[in-house]
PyMOL commands that place a pseudoatom at each C-alpha (Angstrom):
pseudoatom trace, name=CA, resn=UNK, resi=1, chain=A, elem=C, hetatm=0, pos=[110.512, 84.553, 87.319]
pseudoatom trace, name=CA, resn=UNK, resi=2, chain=A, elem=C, hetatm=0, pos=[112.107, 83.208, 90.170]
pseudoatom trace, name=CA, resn=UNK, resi=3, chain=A, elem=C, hetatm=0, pos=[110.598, 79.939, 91.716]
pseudoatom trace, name=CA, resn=UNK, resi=4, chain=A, elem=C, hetatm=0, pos=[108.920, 79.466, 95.158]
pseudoatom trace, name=CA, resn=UNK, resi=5, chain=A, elem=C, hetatm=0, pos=[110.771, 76.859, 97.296]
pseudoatom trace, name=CA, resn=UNK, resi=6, chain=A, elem=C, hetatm=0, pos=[109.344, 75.463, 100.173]
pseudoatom trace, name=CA, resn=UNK, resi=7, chain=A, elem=C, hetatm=0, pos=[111.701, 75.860, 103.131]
pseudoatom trace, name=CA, resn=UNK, resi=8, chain=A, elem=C, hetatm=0, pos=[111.594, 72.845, 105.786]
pseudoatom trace, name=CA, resn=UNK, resi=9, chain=A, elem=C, hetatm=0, pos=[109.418, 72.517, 108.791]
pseudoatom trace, name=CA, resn=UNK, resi=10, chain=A, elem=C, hetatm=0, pos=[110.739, 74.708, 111.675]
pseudoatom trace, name=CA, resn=UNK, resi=11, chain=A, elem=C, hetatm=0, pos=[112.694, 77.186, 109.215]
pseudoatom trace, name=CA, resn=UNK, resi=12, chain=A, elem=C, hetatm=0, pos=[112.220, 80.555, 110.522]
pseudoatom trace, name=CA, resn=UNK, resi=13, chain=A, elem=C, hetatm=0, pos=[112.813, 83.496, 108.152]
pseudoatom trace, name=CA, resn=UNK, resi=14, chain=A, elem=C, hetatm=0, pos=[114.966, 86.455, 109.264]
pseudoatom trace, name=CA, resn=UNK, resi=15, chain=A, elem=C, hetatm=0, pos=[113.480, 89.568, 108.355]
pseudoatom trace, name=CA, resn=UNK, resi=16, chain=A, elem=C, hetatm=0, pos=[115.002, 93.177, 108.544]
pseudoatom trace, name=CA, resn=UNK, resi=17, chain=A, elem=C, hetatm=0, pos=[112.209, 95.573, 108.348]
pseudoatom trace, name=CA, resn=UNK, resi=18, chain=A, elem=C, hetatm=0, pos=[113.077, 99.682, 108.021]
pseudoatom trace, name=CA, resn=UNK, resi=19, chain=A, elem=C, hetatm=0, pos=[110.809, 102.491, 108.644]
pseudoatom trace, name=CA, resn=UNK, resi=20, chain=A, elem=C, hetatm=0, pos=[111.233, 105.476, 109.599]
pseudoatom trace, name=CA, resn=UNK, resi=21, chain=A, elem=C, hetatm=0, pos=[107.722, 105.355, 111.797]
pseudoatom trace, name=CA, resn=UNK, resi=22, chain=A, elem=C, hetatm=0, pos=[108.022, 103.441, 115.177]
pseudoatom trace, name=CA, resn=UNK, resi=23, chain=A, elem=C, hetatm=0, pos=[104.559, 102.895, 115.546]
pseudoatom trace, name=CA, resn=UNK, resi=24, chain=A, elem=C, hetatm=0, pos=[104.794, 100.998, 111.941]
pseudoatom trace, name=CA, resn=UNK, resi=25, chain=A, elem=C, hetatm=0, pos=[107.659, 99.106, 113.148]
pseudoatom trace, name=CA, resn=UNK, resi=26, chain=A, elem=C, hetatm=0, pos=[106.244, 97.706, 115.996]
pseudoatom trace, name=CA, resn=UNK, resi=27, chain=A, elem=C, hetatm=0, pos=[103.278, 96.692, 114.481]
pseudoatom trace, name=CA, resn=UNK, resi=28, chain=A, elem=C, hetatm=0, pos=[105.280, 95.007, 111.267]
pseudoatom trace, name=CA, resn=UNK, resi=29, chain=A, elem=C, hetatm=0, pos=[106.945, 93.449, 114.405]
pseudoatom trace, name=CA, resn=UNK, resi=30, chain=A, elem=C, hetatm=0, pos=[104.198, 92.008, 116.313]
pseudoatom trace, name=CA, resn=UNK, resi=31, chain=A, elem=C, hetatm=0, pos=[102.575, 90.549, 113.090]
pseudoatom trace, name=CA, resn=UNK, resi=32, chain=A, elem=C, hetatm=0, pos=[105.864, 88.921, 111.643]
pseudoatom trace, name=CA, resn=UNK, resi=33, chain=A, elem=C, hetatm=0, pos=[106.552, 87.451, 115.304]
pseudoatom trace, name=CA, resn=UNK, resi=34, chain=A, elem=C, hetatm=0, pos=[103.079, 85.794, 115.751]
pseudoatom trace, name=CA, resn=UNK, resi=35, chain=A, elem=C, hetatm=0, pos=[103.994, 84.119, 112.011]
pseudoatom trace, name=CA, resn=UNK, resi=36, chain=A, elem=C, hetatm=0, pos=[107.136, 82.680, 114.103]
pseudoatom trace, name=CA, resn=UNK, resi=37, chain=A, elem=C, hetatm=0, pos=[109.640, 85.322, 112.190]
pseudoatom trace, name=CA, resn=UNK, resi=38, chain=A, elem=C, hetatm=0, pos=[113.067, 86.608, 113.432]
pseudoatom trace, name=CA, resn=UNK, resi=39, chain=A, elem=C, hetatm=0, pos=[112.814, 90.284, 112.696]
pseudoatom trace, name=CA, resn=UNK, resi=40, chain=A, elem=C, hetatm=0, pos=[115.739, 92.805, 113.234]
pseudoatom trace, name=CA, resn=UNK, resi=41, chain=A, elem=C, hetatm=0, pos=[114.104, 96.263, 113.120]
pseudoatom trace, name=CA, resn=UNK, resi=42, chain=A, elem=C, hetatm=0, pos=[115.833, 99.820, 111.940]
pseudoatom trace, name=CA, resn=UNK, resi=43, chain=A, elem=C, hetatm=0, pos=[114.471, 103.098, 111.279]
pseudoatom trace, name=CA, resn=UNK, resi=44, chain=A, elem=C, hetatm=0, pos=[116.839, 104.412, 108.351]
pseudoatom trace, name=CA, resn=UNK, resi=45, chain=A, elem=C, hetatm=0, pos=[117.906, 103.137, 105.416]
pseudoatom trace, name=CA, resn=UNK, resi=46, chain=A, elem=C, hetatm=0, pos=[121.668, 103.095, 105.931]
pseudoatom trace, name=CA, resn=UNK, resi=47, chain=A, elem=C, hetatm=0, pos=[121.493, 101.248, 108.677]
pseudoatom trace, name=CA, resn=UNK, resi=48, chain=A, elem=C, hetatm=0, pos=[119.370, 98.915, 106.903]
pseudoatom trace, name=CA, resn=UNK, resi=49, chain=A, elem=C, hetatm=0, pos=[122.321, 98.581, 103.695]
pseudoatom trace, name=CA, resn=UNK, resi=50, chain=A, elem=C, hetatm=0, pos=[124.959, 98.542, 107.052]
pseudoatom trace, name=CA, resn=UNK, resi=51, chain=A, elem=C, hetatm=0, pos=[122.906, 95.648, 108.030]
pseudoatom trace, name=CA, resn=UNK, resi=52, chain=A, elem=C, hetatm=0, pos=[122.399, 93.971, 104.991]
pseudoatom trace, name=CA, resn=UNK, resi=53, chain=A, elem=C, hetatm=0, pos=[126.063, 93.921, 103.916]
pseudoatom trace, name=CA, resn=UNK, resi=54, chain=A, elem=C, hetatm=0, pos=[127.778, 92.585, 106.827]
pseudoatom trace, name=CA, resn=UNK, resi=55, chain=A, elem=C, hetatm=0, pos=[124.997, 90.208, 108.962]
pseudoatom trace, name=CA, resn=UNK, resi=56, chain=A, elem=C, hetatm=0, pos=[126.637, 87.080, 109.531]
pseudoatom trace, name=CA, resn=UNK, resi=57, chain=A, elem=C, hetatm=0, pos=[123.875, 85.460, 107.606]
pseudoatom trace, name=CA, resn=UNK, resi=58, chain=A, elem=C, hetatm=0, pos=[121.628, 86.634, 104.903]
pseudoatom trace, name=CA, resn=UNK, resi=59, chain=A, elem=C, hetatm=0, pos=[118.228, 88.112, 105.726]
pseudoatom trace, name=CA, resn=UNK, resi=60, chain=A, elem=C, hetatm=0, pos=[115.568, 86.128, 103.874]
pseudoatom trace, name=CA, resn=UNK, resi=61, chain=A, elem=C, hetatm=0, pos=[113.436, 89.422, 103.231]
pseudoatom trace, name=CA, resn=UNK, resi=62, chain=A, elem=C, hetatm=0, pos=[113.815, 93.215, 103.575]
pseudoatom trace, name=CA, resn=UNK, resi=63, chain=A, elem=C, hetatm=0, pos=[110.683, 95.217, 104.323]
pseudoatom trace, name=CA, resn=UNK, resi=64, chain=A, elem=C, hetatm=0, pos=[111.027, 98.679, 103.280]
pseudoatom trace, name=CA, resn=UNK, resi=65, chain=A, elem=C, hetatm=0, pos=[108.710, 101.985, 103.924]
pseudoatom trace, name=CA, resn=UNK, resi=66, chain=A, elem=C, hetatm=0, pos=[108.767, 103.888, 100.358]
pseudoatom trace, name=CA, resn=UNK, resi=67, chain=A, elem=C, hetatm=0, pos=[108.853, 106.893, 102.250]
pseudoatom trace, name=CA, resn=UNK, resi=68, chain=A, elem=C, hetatm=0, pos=[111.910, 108.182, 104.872]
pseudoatom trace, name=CA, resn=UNK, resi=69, chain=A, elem=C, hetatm=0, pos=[114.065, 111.231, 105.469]
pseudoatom trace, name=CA, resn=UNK, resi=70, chain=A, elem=C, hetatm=0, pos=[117.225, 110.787, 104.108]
pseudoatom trace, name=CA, resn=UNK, resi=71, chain=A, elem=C, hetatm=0, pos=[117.085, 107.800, 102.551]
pseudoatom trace, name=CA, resn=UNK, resi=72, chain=A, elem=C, hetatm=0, pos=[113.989, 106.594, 101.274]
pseudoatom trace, name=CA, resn=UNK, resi=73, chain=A, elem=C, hetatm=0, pos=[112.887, 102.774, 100.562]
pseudoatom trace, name=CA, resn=UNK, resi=74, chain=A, elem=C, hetatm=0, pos=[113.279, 103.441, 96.632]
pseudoatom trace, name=CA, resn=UNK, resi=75, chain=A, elem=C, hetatm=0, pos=[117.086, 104.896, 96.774]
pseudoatom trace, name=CA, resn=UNK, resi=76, chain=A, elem=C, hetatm=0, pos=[117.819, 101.843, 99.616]
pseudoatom trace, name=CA, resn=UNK, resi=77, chain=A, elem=C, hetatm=0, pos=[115.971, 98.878, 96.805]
pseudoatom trace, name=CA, resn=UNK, resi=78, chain=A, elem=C, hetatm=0, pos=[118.115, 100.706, 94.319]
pseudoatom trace, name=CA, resn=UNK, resi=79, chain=A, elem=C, hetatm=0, pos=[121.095, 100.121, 95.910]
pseudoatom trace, name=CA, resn=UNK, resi=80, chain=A, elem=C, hetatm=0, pos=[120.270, 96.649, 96.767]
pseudoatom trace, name=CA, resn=UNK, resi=81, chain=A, elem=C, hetatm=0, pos=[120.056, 95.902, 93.580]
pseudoatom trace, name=CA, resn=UNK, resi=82, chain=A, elem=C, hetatm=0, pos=[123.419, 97.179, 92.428]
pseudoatom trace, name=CA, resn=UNK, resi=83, chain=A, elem=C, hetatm=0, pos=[125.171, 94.442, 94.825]
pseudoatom trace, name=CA, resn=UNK, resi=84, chain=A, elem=C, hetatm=0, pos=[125.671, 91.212, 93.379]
pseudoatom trace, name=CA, resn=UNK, resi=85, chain=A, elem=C, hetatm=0, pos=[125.383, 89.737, 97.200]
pseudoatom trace, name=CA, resn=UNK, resi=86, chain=A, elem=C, hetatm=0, pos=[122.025, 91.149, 97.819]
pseudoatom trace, name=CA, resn=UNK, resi=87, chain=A, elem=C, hetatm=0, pos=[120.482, 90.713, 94.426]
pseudoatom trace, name=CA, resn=UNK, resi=88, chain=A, elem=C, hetatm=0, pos=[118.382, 88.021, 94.791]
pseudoatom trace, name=CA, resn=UNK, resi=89, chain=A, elem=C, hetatm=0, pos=[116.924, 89.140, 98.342]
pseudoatom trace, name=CA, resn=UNK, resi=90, chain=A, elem=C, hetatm=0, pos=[113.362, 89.637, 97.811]
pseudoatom trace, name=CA, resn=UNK, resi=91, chain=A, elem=C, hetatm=0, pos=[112.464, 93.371, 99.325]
pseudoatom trace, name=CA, resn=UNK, resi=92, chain=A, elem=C, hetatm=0, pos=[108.686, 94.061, 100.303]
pseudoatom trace, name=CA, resn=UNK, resi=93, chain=A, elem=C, hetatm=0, pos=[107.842, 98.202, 99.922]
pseudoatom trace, name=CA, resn=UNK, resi=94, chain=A, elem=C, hetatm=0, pos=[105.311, 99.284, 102.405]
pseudoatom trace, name=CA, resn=UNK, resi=95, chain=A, elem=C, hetatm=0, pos=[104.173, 102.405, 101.339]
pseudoatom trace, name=CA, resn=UNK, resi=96, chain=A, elem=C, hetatm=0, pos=[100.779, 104.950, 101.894]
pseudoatom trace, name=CA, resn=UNK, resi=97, chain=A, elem=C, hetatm=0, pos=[101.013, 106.173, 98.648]
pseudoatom trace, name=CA, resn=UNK, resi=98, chain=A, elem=C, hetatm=0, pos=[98.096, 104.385, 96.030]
pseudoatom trace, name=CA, resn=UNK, resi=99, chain=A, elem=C, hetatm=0, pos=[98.967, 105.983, 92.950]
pseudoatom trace, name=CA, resn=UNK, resi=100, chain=A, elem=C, hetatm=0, pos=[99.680, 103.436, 90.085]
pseudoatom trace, name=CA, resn=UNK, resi=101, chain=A, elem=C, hetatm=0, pos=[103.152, 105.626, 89.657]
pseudoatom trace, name=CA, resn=UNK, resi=102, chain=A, elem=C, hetatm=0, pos=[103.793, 105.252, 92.934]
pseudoatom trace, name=CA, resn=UNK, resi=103, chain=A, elem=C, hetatm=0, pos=[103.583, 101.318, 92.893]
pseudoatom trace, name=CA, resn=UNK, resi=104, chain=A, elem=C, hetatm=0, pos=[105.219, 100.965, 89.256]
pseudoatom trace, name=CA, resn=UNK, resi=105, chain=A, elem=C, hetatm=0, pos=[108.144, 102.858, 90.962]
pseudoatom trace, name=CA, resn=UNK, resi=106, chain=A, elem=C, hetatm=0, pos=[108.868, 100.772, 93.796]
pseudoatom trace, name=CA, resn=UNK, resi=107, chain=A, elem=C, hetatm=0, pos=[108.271, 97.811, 91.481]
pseudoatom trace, name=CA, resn=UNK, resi=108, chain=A, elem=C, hetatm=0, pos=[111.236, 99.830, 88.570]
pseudoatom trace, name=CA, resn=UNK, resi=109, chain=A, elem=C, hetatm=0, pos=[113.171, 100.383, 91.637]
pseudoatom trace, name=CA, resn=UNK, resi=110, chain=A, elem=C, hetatm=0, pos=[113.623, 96.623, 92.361]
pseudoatom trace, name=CA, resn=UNK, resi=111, chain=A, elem=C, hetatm=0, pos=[110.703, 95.533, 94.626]
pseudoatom trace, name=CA, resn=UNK, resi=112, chain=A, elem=C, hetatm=0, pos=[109.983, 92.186, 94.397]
pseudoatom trace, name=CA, resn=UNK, resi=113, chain=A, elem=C, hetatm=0, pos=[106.085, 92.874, 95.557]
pseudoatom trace, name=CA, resn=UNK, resi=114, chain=A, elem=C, hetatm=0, pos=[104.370, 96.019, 98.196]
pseudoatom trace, name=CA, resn=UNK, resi=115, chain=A, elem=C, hetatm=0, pos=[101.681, 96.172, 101.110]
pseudoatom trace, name=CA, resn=UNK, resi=116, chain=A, elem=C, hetatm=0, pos=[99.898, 99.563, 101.415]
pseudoatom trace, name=CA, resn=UNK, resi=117, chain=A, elem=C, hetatm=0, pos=[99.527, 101.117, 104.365]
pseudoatom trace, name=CA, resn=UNK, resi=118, chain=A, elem=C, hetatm=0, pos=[97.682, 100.627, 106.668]
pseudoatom trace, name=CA, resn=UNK, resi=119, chain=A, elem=C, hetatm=0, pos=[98.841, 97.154, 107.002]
pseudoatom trace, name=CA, resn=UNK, resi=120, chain=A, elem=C, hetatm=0, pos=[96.308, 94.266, 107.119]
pseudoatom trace, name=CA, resn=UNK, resi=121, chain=A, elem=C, hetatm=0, pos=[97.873, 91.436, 108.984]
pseudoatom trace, name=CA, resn=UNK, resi=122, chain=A, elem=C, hetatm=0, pos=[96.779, 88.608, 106.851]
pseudoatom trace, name=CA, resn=UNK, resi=123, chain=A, elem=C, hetatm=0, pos=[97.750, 89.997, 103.361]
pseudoatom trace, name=CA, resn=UNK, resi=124, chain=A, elem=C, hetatm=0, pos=[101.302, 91.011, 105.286]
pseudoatom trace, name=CA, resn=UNK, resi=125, chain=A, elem=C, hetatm=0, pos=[101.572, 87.468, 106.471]
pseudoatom trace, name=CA, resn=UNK, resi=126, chain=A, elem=C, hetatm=0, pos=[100.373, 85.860, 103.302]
pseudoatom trace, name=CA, resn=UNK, resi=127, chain=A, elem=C, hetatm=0, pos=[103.302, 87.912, 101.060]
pseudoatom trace, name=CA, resn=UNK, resi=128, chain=A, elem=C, hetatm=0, pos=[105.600, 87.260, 103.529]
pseudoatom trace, name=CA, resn=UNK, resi=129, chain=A, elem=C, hetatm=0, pos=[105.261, 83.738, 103.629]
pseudoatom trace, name=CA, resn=UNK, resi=130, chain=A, elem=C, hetatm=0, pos=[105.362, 83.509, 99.628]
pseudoatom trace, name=CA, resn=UNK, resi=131, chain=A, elem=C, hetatm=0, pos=[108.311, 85.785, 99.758]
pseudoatom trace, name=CA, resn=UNK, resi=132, chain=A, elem=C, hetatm=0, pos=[110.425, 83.418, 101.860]
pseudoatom trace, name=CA, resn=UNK, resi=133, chain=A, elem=C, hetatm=0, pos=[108.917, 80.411, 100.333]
pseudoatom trace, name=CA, resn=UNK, resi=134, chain=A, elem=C, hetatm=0, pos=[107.407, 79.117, 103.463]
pseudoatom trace, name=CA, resn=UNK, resi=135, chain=A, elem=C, hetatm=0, pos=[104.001, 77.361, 104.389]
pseudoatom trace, name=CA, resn=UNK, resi=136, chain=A, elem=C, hetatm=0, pos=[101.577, 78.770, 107.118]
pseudoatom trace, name=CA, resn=UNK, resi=137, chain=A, elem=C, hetatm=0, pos=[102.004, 78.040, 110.637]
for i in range(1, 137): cmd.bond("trace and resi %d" % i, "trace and resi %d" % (i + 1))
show_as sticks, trace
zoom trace
């Protein structure tokens, strides 16, 4: 199991979040920002792996919706997971479904850890900040 570090005062975690949902994406938004986050938003999942593989930096989490046309969050963790680049990026699944196969497929898939829908702030902010290995504001 992979170790939390502490990031320094002042660090700010980039965050790309995808989903499919606007409404979802603003919200995600919104919360991450008041935690002092810098979040890059899409609403597929290629444009997500697009983003992913040629930022000029590396996002410090990717928040996924399970569920999307085309792509869903699953098939994009997936293919995280096959780059050696991207391996270690911890991924967050959001995702309405509750059924334990549901969760124990995002978690087979290659997500580090998952929020259910709807989103409560403080748990979102609270796995975020463990995610990125940073202390509350």
């Amino acid at each position: 199991m992979k170790k939390t570090v502490f990031r320094p005062e002042g660090f700010l975690p980039r965050i790309l979040i995808v989903d499919d949902d606007k409404a979802a994406l603003a919200l995600v938004e919104k919360i991450l920002h008041s935690d002092s986050c810098l979040v890059t938003s899409v609403e597929t999942g290629q444009k997500a792996l697009e983003l992913l593989k040629t930022a000029p930096a590396p996002y410090d989490l990717l928040i996924a919706d399970a569920m999307m046309p085309e792509m869903d969050g699953y098939e994009l963790v997936a293919l995280v997971r096959t780059d050696a680049a991207l391996l270690e990026t911890p991924i967050l699944m959001l995702t309405r479904l509750r059924q334990r196969e549901d969760l124990k497929k995002a978690l087979t898939a290659g997500a580090t850890d998952y929020v259910m829908k709807p989103i409560d702030a403080p748990l979102l902010k609270e796995k975020v900040r463990r995610l990125v290995g940073r202390r509350p504001a």
